[in-house]
C-alpha positions as CSV (number, residue, x, y, z in Angstrom):
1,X,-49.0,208.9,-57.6
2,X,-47.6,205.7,-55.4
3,X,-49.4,202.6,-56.3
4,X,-51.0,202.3,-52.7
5,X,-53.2,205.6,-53.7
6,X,-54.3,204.0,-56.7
7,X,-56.7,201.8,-54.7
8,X,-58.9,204.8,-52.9
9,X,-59.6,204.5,-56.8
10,X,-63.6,203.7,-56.9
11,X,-64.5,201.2,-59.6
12,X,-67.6,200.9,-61.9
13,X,-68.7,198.1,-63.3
14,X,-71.3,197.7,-65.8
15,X,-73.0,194.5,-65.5
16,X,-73.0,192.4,-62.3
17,X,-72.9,188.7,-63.6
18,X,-70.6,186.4,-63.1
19,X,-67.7,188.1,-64.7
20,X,-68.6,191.5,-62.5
21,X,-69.0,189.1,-59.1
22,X,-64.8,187.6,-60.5
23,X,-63.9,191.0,-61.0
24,X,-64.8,192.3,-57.7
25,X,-63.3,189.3,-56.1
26,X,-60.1,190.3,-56.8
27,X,-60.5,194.4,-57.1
28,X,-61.7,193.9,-53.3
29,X,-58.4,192.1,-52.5
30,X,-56.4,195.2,-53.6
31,X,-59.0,197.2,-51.2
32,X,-60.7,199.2,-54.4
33,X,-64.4,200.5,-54.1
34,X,-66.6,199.1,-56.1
35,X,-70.1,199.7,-57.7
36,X,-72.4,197.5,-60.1
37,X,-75.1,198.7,-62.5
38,X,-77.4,195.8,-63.0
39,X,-81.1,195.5,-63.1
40,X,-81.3,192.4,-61.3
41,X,-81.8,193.0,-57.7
42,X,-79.9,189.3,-56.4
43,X,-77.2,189.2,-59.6
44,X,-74.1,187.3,-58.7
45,X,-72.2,190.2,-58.1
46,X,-74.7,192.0,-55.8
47,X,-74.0,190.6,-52.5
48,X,-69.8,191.8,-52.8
49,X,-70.1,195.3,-54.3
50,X,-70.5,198.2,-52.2
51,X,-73.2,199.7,-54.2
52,X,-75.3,198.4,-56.4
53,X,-76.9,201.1,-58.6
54,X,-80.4,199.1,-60.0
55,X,-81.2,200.1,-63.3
56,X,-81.4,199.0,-67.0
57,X,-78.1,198.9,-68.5
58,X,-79.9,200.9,-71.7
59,X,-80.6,203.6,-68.7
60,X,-78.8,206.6,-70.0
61,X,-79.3,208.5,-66.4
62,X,-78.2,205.2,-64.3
63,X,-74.9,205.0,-66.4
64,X,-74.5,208.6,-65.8
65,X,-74.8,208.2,-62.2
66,X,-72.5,205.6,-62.2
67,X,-69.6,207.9,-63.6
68,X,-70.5,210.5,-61.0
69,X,-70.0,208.0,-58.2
70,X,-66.8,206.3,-59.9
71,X,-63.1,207.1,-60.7
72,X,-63.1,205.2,-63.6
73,X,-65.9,202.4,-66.0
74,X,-65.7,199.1,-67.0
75,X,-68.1,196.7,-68.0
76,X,-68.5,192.6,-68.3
77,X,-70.4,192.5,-71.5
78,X,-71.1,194.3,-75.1
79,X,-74.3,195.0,-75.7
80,X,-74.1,198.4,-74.0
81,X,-75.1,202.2,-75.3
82,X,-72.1,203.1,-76.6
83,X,-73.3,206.7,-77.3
84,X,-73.9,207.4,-73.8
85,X,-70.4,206.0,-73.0
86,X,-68.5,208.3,-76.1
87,X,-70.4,211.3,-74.2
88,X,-68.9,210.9,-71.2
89,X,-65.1,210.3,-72.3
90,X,-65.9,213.3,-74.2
91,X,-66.7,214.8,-70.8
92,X,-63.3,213.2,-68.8
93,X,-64.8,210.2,-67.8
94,X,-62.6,207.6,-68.0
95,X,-63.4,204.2,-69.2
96,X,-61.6,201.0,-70.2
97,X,-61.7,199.6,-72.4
98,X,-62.5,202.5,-74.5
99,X,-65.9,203.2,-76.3
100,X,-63.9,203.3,-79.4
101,X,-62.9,199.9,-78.6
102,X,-66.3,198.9,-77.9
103,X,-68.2,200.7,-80.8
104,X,-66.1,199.2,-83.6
105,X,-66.6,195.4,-81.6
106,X,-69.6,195.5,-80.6
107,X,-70.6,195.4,-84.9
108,X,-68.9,192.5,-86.3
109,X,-68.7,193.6,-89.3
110,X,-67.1,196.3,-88.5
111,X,-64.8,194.3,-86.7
112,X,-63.9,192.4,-89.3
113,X,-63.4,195.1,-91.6
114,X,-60.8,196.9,-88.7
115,X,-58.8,193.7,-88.6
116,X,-58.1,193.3,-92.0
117,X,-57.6,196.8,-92.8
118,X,-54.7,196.0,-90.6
119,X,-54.1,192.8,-92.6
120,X,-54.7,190.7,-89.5
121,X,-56.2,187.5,-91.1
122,X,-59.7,186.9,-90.6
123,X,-62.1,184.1,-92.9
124,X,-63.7,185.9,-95.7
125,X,-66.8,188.0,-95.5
126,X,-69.4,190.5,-96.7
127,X,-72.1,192.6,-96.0
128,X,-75.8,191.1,-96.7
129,X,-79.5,192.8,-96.8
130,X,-81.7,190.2,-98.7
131,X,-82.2,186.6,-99.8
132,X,-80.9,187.4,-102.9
133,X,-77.7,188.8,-101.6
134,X,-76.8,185.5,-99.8
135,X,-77.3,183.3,-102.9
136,X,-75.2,185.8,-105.0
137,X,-72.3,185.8,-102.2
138,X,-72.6,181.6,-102.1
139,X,-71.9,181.7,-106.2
140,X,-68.1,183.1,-104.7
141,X,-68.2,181.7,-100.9
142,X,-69.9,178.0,-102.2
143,X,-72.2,176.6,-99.6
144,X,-72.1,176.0,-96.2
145,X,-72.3,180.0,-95.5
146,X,-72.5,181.5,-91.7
147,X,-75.4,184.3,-91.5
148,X,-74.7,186.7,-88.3
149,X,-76.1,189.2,-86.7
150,X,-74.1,192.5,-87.2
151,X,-74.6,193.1,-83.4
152,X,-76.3,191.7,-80.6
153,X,-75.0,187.9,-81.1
154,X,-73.9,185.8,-78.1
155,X,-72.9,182.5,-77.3
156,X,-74.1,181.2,-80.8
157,X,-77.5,183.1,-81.0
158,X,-77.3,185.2,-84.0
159,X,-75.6,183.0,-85.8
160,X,-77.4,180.5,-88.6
161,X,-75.3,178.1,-90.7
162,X,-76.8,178.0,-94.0
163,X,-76.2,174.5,-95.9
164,X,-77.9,175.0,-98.8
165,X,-79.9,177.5,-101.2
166,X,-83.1,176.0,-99.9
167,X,-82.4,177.7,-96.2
168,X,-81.4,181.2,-97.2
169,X,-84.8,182.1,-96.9
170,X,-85.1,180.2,-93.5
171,X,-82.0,181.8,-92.1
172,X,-82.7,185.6,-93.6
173,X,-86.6,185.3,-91.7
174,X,-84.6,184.0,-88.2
175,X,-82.0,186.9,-87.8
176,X,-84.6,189.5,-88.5
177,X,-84.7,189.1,-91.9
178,X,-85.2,193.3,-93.6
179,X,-84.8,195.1,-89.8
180,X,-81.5,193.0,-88.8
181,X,-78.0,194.3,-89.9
182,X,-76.3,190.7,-91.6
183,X,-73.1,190.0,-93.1
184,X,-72.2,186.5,-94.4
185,X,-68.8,184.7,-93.4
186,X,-67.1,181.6,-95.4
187,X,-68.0,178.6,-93.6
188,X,-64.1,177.7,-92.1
189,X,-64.1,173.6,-91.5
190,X,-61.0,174.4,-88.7
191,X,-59.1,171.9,-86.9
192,X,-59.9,173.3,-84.0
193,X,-60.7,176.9,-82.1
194,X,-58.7,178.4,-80.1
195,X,-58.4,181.4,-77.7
196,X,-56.0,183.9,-76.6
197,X,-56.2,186.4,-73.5
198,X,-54.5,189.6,-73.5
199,X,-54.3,192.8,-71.3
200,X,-52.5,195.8,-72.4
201,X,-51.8,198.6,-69.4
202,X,-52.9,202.0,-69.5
203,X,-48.9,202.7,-70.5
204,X,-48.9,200.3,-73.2
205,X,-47.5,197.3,-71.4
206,X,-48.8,193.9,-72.5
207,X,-49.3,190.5,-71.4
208,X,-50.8,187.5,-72.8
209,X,-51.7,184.1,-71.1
210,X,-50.7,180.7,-71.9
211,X,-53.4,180.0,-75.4
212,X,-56.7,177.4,-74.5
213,X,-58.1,174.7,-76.6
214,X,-62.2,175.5,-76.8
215,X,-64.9,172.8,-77.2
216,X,-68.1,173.7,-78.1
217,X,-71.5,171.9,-77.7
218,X,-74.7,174.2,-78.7
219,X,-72.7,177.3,-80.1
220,X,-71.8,177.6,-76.2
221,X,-68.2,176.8,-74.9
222,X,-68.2,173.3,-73.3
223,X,-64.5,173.2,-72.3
224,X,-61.3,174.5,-72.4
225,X,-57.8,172.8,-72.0
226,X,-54.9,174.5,-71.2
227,X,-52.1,174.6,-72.9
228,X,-53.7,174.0,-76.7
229,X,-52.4,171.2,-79.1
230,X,-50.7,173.5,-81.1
231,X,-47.0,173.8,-82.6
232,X,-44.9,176.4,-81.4
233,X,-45.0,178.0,-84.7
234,X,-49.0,178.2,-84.0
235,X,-48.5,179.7,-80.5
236,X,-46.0,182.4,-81.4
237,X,-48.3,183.3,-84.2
238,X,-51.3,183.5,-81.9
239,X,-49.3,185.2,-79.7
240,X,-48.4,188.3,-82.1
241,X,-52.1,188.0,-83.4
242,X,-53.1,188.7,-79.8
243,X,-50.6,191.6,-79.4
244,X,-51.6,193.1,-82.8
245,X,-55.3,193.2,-82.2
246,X,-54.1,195.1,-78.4
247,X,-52.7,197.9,-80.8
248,X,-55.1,197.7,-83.4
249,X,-57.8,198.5,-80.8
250,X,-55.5,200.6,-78.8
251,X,-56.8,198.0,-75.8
252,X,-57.1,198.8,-72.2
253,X,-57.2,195.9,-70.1
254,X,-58.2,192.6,-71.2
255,X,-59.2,190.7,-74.6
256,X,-59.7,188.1,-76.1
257,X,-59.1,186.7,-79.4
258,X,-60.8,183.7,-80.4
259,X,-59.1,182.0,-83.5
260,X,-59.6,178.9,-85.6
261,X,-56.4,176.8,-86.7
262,X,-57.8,175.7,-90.6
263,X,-57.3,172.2,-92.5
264,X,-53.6,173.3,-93.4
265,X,-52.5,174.4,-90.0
266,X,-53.4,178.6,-90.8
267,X,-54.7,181.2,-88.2
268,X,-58.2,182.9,-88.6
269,X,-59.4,185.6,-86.1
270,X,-63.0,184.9,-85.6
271,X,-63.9,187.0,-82.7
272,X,-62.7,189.8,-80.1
273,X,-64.4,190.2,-76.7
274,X,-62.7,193.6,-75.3
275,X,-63.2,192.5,-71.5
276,X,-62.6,188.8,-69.3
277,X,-63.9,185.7,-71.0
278,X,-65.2,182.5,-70.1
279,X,-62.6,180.6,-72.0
280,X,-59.7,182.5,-69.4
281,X,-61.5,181.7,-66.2
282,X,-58.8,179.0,-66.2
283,X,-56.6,181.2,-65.1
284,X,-58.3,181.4,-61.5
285,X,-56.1,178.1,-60.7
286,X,-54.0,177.5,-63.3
287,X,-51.8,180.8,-63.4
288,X,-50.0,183.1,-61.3
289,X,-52.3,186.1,-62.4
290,X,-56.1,185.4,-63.2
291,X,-57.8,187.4,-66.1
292,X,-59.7,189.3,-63.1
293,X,-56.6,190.2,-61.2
294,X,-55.2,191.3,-64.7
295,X,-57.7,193.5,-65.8
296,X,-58.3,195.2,-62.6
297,X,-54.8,195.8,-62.5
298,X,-54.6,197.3,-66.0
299,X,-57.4,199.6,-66.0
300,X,-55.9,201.4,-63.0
301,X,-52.5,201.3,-64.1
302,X,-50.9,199.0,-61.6
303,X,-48.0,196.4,-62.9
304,X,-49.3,193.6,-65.2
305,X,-48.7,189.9,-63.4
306,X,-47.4,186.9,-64.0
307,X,-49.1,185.2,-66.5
308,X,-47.6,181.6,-66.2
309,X,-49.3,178.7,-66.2
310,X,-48.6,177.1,-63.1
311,X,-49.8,173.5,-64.1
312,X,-52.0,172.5,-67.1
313,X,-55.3,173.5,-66.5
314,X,-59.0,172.4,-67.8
315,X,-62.3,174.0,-67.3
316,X,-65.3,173.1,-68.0
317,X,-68.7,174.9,-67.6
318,X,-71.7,173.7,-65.3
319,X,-75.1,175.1,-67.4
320,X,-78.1,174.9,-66.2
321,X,-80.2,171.5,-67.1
322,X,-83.5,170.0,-66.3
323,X,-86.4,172.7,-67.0
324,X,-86.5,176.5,-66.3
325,X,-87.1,177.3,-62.5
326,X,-85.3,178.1,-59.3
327,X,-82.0,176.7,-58.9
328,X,-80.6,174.0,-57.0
329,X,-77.0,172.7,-56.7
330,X,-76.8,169.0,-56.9
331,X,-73.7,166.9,-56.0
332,X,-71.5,170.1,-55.3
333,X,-70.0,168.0,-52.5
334,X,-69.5,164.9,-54.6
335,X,-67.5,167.5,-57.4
336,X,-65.3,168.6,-54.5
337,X,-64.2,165.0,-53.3
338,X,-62.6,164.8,-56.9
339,X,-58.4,165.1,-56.7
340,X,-57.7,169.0,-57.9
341,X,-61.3,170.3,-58.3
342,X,-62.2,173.9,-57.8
343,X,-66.0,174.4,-58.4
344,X,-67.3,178.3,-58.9
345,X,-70.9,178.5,-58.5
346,X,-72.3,182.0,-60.0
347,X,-75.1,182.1,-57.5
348,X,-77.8,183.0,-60.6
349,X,-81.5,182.4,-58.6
350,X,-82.6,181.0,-62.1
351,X,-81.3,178.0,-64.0
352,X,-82.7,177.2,-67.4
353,X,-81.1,174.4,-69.6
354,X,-78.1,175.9,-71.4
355,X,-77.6,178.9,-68.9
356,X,-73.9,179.4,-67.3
357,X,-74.5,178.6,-63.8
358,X,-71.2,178.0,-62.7
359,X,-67.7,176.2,-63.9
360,X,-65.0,173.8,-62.7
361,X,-61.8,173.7,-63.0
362,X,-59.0,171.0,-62.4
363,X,-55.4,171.4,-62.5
364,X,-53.1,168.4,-62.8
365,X,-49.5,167.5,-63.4
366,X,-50.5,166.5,-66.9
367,X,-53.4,168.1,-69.4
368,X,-54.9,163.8,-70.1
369,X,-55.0,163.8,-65.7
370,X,-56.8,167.0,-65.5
371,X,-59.3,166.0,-68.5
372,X,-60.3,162.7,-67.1
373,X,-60.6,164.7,-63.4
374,X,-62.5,167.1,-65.0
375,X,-64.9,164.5,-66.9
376,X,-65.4,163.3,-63.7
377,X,-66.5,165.6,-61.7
378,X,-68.6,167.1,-64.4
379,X,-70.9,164.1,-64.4
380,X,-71.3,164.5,-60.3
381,X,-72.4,168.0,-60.2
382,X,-75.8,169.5,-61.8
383,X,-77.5,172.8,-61.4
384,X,-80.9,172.4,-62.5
385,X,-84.3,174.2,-61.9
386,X,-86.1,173.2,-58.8
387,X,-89.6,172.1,-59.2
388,X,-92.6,174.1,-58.0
């Protein structure tokens, strides 16, 4: 098959947020055909795909449908029936990344227990079911412990830092307590997080980007800088990390491994999302090939790109502030005026304080010019909830 046939190719995309709407952007600019699955009517992605199929993304039926109508799946988040997905591989559906992919992810303990199987280092861990369990695991793991959700967690929810023996109980009660799947992971006091994006082609070709530096404020990613403080040593090892857990996982189209770099300068794995991630929308601007070009490009087995960084790169995210209501853009004009400033607004018709309404991104001939550009226009632009 020539590579111009590959784009009659009709693309399905579970999920139609903000990573769907990125996705299509650039799917659309290779002239594929794609369709959403999303419940919301006006989601980000809605007003760019050529069908939008509305329906509950646990709606076995609607998922169905969605394989009739498409060539090949792929989705922009976890938290999806993996069952339904398994049947329909089974039945010659193809999706990417692969439910196998997905079913051992999407259960962090699980993943955790892939990745070192495959003696990929990861902090320590173990499986937890009751109050007393977590104080027996602190008598080896010593206290601060992190309590997680097995599955389901997202941009810190599920999660529950436990500092003492007097909040087990607390914690236990908050993630669900008896009815929650829990695993307990040594508390890691890193230098600093990091994260790595990866695609891997449908022929086993892979690629990795240039590795960020993550700042966090809430459990939910504040900023990114691009490239990370790190030695060379640290980036090469990231680098093979990223190309292990690709194989491990035997990955179709893009990941990404977030890491922590400990006290004495060691790797951890801490988490793998199997699709585009907020911590690579960097690569819009600052390289040759975004994340979304990337893994449109590997799930219909096109060429990888270029994955350079053309020049250091931060983003930062734009969440949504003031009280829950119908957004409004403030000061997107003032952002703009700023030297190098790229704003992407995600179009979400309700902001709520903390929600991902958007992000900016600068790129400058140094990584301390695009910070304080960055800094700047973050204080200039606010998406908030509009009052009634």
């Amino acid at each position: 098959m020539k590579f111009k046939d590959k784009t009659r190719q009709k693309i399905g995309i579970i999920g139609g947020g903000q990573l769907g709407k990125m996705m299509i952007l650039d799917a659309k600019k290779m002239g594929f055909y794609v369709i959403i699955l999303d419940p919301t009517k006006k989601c980000p992605a809605h007003s760019i795909a050529d069908q939008h199929l509305v329906a509950d993304f646990d709606d076995r039926e609607a998922i169905r449908k969605l394989a009739e109508k498409s060539d090949l799946i792929t989705y922009e988040f976890e938290h999806i029936d993996v069952e339904v997905l398994k049947e329909l591989e089974s039945e010659g559906n193809k999706i990417y990344p692969t439910a196998r992919s997905l079913e051992i992810i999407q259960n962090k303990y699980h993943q955790k227990n892939v990745l070192k199987q495959d003696q990929i280092a990861v902090p320590e861990f173990k499986k937890v079911s009751s109050p007393d369990d977590i104080k027996e695991t602190a008598q080896e793991f010593g206290y601060p412990l992190m309590l997680k959700s097995c599955t389901g967690g997202y941009d810190g929810k599920g999660n529950a830092l436990i500092g003492s023996e007097a909040e087990v109980e607390r914690a236990f009660q908050e993630l669900g307590a008896e009815k929650s799947k829990l695993m307990i992971e040594k508390y890691i006091p890193f230098k600093k997080e990091i994260s790595i994006i990866a695609a891997r082609g449908l022929n086993g070709e892979m690629n990795v980007y240039p590795i960020g530096e993550n700042e966090h404020q809430n459990n939910i990613l504040f900023e990114t800088k691009v490239p990370a403080d790190i030695s060379n040593k640290l980036k090469k090892e990231a680098e093979e990390f990223a190309k292990e857990v690709l194989e491990v996982f035997e990955g179709i189209g893009i990941f990404c491994v977030e890491m922590f770099v400990t006290e004495d300068n060691q790797l951890l794995v801490n988490e793998i999302a199997p699709r585009p991630h907020n911590s690579g929308h960097y690569s819009i601007e600052g390289c040759v090939t975004s994340q979304f070009e990337q893994h449109i490009r590997a799930i219909t087995a096109l060429p990888l790109g270029d994955t350079t960084l053309v020049r250091p790169a931060v983003m930062r995210n734009i969440l949504g502030s003031g009280k829950e209501g119908k957004a409004e853009v403030v000061g997107l004009d003032s952002a703009l005026a700023v030297e190098g400033v790229k704003v992407h607004i995600y179009q979400k018709t309700i902001s709520r304080p903390g929600r991902k309404m958007g992000h900016l991104t600068v790129t400058a001939d140094s990584l301390d010019q695009a910070s304080e550009l960055a800094l700047e226009a973050s204080r200039l632009i606010e998406i908030k909830g509009e009052k009634n």
